[in-house]
Legacy VTK file of the C-alpha trace (Angstrom):
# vtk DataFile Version 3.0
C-alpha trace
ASCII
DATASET POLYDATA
POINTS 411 float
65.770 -15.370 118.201
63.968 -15.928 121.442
63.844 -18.739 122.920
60.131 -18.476 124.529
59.467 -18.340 120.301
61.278 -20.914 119.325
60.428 -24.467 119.059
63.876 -25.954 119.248
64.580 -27.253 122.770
67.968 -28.676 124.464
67.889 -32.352 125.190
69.572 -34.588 127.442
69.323 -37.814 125.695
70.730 -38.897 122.321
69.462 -41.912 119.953
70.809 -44.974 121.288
72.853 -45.542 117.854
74.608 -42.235 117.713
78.233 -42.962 119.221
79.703 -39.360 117.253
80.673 -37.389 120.092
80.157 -34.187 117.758
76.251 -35.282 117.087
75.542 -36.194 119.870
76.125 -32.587 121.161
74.693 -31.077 118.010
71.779 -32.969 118.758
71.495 -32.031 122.618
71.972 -28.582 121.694
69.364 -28.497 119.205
71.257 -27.949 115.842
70.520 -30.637 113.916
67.869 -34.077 114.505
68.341 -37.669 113.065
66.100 -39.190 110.983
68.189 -42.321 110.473
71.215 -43.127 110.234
73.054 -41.124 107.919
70.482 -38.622 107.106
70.194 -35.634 109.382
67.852 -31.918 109.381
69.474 -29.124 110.536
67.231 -27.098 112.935
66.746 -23.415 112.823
70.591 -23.241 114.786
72.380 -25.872 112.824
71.153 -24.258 109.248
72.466 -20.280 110.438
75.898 -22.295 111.415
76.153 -24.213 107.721
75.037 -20.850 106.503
77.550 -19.415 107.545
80.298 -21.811 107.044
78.939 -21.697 103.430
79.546 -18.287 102.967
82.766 -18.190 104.501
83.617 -20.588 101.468
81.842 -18.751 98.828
83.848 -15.278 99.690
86.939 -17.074 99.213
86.096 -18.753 96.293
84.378 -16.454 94.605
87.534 -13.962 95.165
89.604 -16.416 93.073
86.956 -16.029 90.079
84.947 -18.902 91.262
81.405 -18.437 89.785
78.506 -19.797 91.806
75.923 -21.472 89.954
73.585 -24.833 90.888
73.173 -27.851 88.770
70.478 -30.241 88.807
70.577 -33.023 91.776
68.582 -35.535 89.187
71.578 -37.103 86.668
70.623 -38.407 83.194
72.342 -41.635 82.888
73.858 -41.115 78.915
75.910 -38.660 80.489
77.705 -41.296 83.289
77.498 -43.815 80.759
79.702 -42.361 78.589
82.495 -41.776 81.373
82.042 -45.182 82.278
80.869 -44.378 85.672
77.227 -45.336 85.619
77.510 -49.073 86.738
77.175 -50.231 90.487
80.391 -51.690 90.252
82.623 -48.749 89.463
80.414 -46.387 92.002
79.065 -48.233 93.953
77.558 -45.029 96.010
74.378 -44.194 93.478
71.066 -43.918 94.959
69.293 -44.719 91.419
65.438 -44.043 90.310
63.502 -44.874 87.466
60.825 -42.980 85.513
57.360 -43.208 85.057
57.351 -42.261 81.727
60.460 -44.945 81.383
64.552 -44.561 81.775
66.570 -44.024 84.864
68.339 -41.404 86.589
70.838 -41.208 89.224
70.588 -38.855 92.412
73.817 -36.841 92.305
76.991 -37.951 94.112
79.497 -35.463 92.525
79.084 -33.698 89.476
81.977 -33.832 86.896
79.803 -35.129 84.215
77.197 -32.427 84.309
79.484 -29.579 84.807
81.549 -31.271 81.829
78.370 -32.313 79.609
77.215 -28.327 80.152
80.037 -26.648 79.379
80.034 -28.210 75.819
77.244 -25.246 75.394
79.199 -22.890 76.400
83.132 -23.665 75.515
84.218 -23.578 72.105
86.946 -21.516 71.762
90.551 -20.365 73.616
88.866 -17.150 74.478
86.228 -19.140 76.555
88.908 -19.838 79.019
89.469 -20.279 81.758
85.975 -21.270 83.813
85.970 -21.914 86.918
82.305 -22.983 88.301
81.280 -24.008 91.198
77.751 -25.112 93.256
76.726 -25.969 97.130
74.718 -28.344 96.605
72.923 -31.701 98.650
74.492 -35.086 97.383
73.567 -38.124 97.584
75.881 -41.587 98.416
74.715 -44.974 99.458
77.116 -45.349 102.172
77.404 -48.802 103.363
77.956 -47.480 107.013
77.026 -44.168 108.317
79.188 -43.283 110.861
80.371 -40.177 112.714
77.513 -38.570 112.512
77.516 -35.475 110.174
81.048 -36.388 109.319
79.891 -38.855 107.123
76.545 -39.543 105.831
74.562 -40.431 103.087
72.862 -37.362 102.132
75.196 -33.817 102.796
75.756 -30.040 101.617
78.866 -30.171 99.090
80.642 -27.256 97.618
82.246 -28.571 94.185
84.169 -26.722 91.718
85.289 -27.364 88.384
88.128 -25.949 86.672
87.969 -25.846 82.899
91.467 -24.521 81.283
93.534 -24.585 78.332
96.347 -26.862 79.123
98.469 -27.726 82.040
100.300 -24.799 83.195
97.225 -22.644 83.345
95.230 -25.663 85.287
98.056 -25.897 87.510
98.634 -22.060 88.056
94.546 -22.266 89.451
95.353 -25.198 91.573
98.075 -23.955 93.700
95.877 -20.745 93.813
92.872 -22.801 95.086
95.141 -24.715 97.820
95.958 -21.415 99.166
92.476 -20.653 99.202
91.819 -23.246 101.568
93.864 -22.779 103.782
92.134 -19.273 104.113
89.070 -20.704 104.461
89.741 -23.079 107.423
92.049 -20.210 108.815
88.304 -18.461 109.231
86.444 -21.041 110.393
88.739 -21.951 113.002
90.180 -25.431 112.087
93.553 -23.557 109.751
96.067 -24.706 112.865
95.246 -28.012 112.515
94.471 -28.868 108.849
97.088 -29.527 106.653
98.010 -29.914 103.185
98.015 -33.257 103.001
99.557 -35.835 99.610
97.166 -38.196 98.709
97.224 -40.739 95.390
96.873 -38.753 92.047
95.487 -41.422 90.555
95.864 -41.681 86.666
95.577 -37.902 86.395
98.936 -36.678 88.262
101.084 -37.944 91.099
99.736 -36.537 93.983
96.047 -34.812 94.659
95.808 -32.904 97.455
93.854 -33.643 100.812
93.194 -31.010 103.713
93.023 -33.070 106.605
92.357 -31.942 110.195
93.683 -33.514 113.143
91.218 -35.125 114.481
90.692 -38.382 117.067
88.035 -39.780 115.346
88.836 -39.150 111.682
89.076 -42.295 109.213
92.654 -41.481 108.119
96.269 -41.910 109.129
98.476 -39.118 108.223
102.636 -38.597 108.565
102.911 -34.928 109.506
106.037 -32.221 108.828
104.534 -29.563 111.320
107.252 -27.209 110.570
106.605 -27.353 106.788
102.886 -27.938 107.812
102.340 -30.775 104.689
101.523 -34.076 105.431
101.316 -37.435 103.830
98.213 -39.774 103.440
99.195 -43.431 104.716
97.862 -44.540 101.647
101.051 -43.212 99.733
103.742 -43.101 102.821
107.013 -44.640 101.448
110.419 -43.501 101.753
110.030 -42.418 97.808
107.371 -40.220 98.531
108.996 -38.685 101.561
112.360 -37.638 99.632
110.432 -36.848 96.621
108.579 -34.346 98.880
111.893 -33.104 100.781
110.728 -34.562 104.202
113.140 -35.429 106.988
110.822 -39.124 108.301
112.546 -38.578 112.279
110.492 -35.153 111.704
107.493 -36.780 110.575
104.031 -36.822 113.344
101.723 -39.558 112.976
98.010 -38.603 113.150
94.362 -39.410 113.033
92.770 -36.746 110.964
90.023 -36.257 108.856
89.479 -34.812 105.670
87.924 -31.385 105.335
88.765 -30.915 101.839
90.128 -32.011 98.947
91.615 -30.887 94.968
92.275 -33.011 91.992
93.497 -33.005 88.704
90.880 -34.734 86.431
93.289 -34.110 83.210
91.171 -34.785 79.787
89.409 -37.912 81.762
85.914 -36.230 80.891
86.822 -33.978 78.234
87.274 -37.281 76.441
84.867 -39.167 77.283
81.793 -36.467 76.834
83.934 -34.588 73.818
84.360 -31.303 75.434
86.756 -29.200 73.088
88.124 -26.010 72.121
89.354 -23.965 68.724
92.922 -23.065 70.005
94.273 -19.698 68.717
95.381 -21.124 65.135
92.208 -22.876 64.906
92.946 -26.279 66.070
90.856 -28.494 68.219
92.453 -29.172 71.528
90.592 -30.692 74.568
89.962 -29.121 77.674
91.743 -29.689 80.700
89.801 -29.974 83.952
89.953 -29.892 87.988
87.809 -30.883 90.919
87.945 -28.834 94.283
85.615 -30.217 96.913
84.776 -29.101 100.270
81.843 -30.680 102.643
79.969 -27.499 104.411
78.100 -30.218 106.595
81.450 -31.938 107.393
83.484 -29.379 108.218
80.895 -28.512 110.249
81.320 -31.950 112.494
84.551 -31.421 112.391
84.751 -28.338 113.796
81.951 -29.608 116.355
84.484 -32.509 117.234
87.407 -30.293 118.057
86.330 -27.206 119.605
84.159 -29.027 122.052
84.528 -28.844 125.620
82.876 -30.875 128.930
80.210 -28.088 129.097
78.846 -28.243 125.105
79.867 -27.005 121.598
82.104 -23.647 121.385
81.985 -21.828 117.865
84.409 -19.376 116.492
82.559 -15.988 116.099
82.625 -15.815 112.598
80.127 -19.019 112.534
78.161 -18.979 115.202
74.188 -19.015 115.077
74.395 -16.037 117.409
77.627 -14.076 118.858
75.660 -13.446 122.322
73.663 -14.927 124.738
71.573 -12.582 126.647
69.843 -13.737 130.234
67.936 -11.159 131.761
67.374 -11.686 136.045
64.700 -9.875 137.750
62.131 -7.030 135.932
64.888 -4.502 135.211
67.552 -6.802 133.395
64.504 -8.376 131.815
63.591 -5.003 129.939
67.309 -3.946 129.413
67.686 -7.642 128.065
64.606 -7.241 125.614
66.139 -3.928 124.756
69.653 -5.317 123.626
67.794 -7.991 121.578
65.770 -5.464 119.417
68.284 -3.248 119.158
70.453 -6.106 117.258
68.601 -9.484 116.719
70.719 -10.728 114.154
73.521 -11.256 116.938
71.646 -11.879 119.782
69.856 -14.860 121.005
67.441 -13.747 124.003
66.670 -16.766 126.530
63.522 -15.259 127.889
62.304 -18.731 129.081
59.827 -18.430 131.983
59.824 -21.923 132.704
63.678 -22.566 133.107
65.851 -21.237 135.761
68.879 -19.524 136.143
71.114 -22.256 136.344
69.559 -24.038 132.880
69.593 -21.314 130.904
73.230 -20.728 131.914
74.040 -24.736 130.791
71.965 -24.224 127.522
74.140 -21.036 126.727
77.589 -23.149 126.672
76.207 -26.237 125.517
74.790 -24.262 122.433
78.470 -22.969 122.416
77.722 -18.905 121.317
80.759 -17.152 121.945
79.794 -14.942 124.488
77.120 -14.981 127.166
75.493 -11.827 128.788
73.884 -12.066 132.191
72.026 -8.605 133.444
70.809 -9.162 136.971
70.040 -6.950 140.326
73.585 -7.306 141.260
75.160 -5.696 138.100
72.863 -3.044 137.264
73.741 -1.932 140.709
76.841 -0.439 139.012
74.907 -0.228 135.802
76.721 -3.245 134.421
75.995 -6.176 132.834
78.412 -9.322 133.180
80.585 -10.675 129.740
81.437 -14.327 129.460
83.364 -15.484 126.948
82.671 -19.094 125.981
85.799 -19.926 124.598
88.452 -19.070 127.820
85.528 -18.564 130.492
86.599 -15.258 131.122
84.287 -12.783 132.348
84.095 -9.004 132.940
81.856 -6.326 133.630
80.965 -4.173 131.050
78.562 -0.949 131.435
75.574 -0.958 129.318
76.346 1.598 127.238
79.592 -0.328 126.823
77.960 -3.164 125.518
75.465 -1.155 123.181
78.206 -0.339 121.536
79.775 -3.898 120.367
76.456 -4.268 118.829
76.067 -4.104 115.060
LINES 1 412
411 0 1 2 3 4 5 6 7 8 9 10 11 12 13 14 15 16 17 18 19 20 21 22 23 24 25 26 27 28 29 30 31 32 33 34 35 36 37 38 39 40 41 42 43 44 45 46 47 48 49 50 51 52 53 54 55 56 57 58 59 60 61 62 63 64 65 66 67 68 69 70 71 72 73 74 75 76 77 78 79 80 81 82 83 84 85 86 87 88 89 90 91 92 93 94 95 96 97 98 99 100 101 102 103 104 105 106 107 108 109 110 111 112 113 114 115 116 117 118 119 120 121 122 123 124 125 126 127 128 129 130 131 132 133 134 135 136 137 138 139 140 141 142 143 144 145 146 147 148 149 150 151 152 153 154 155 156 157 158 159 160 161 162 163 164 165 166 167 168 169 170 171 172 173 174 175 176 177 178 179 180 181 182 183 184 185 186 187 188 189 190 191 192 193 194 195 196 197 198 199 200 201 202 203 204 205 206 207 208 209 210 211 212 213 214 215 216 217 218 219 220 221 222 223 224 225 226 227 228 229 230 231 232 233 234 235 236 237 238 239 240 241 242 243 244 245 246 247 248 249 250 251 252 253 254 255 256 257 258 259 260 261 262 263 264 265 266 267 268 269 270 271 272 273 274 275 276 277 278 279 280 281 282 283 284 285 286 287 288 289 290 291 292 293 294 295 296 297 298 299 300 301 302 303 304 305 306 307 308 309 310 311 312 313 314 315 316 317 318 319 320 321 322 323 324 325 326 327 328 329 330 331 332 333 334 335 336 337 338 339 340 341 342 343 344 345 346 347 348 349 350 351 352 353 354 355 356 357 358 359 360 361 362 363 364 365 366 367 368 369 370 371 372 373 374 375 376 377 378 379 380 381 382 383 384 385 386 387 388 389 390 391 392 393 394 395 396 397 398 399 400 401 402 403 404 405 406 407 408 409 410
């Protein structure tokens, strides 16, 4: 990217109704815009960070046998009829249409009816099993406040997965699997120190699901942490029962705001009953499938990570999902050309500010505000010694590298 190209701009001022710290820097740096409350675009900068937050997810998921697919965003309503979830007072999130032609359909909120309703197609026997299926996909939820900005809104990038298995154990055997799973994903995208495995009501389904909550001062949860076991508890279950049952010491226990990244349940036969999804066991018998739900919000995690690895000076993204790893400034007509020369010779890393209209100083602010990982600065001064200056965002160190140096760490 170059910026003399590129239509996003850095702002100064925020809409007068965003209080999220997080957007409000997302939106000064030029990652995402607000169309109203709750509904946000992410800009050319903000969609190469989800991008890549997504794939981070889909590597580790798809290592555990996950297989990607996408379902439809338009729900049938027979389907969430059937499950008993199709009335305003059960979820009271839809966003509901009707037809033309006659009917009505829901836009999706989650998805365990479709996945479950289209794997009656293709489940029939034990040798079917085990599926695990998954989708990143845009839901929809009628929040009745939008708040935190991308944190929580009313239209967002999910990534759900369904487990479909034979019984118990082998659900179960997938489930611890997929917790470890996530805490390899948030180990990569910078957040693992401070998310925790986190008990959270089970509902009718099992004891305990599992939350991944971050620490976090403006998350919407309370959590009782065990930092040297690094599992916490959700308030909404925190009782001396819980904590012996879990083999926690309370004097031990932190309390926290956090908020939650991710999350894994066990659905059980809930929608196996209700939309008659079934299999031939090995002696022929009918048994019913036993399902799971694994969620993760790409757009949350996102704000979340915006939130916490903020500084005074702007946004400050782990490598491995930043828009760009460098920041190049060329000063004067030589670091100009070597500048345009580093930015052809790897674009997909480099972000060239070859504004002719800002100065020194502004490009400088834009480069840790935008929060890329490392800014490059070629001027008179260091190509007197044939350098070119390193910053690094996170620890403002810098250092002086050689050019050919620098070719080098380039892709």
């Amino acid at each position: 990217m170059k910026l003399s190209q590129s239509f996003v701009k850095t702002v100064k001022t925020t809409p007068g109704d965003e209080v999220s710290e997080s957007a409000k820097l997302l939106l000064r740096a030029g990652y995402i815009y607000k169309e109203m409350a709750g509904v946000y675009d992410f800009l050319p900068l903000g969609m190469r960070t989800l991008d890549k937050i997504i794939q981070v997810i889909r590597e580790e998921i798809n290592a555990i046998g996950g297989q990607e697919m996408r379902m439809t965003t338009l729900q049938p309503k027979d389907n969430w009829v059937a499950s008993g979830r199709w009335d305003d007072d059960v979820m009271d999130v839809w966003f509901k249409t009707k037809l033309n032609a006659g009917g009505e359909l829901g836009l999706g909120c989650t998805h365990e009816e479709a996945f479950t309703h289209l794997m009656k197609t293709y489940i029939s026997s034990y040798k079917d099993l085990p599926v695990y299926a998954y989708q990143f996909q845009t839901k929809f939820r009628n929040e009745l406040r939008a708040k935190s900005g991308i944190m929580r809104t009313r239209e967002f990038m999910m990534k759900d997965l369904y487990s479909f298995s034979k019984n118990r154990e082998e659900h179960e055997e997938f489930y611890e699997k997929c917790a470890a799973t996530y805490k390899k994903i948030f180990d990569r995208l910078g957040i693992g120190n401070d998310t925790f495995r986190t008990f959270a009501s089970g509902g009718s389904f099992s004891k305990f699901s599992d939350e991944f909550q971050t620490i976090c001062e403006v998350g919407e949860d309370i959590i009782y942490l065990d930092r040297e076991k690094g599992i916490a508890i959700n308030e909404e279950v925190y009782n001396d029962e819980v904590i012996a049952e879990l083999g926690l010491d309370k004097s031990k226990l932190e309390q926290h705001k956090a908020a939650e990244v991710g999350n894994i349940f066990t659905l059980g036969f809930k929608y196996s009953d209700a939309l008659d999804l079934t299999y031939n066991d090995a002696d022929g018998k009918r048994q019913k499938v036993f399902m799971g739900s694994y969620g993760i919000g790409p757009s949350r995690v996102m704000g979340v990570i915006a939130e916490k690895l903020s500084d005074k000076d702007g946004l400050v993204w782990p490598e491995e999902i930043a828009p760009y790893k460098y920041y190049v400034i060329g000063i004067g007509e030589q670091g100009e050309k070597i500048a345009n020369e580093l930015h052809e010779a790897d674009p997909e890393n480099v972000i060239l500010d070859d504004r002719k209209n800002a100065r020194n100083g502004e490009k400088f602010a834009d480069a840790d505000l935008m929060g890329i990982p490392y800014r490059v600065v070629i001027s008179d001064k260091t190509l007197a010694e044939n350098k070119l200056e390193l910053k690094t965002r996170a620890t403002g160190e810098t250092e002086l590298l050689t050019i050919e140096e620098f070719k080098n760490k380039l892709s």
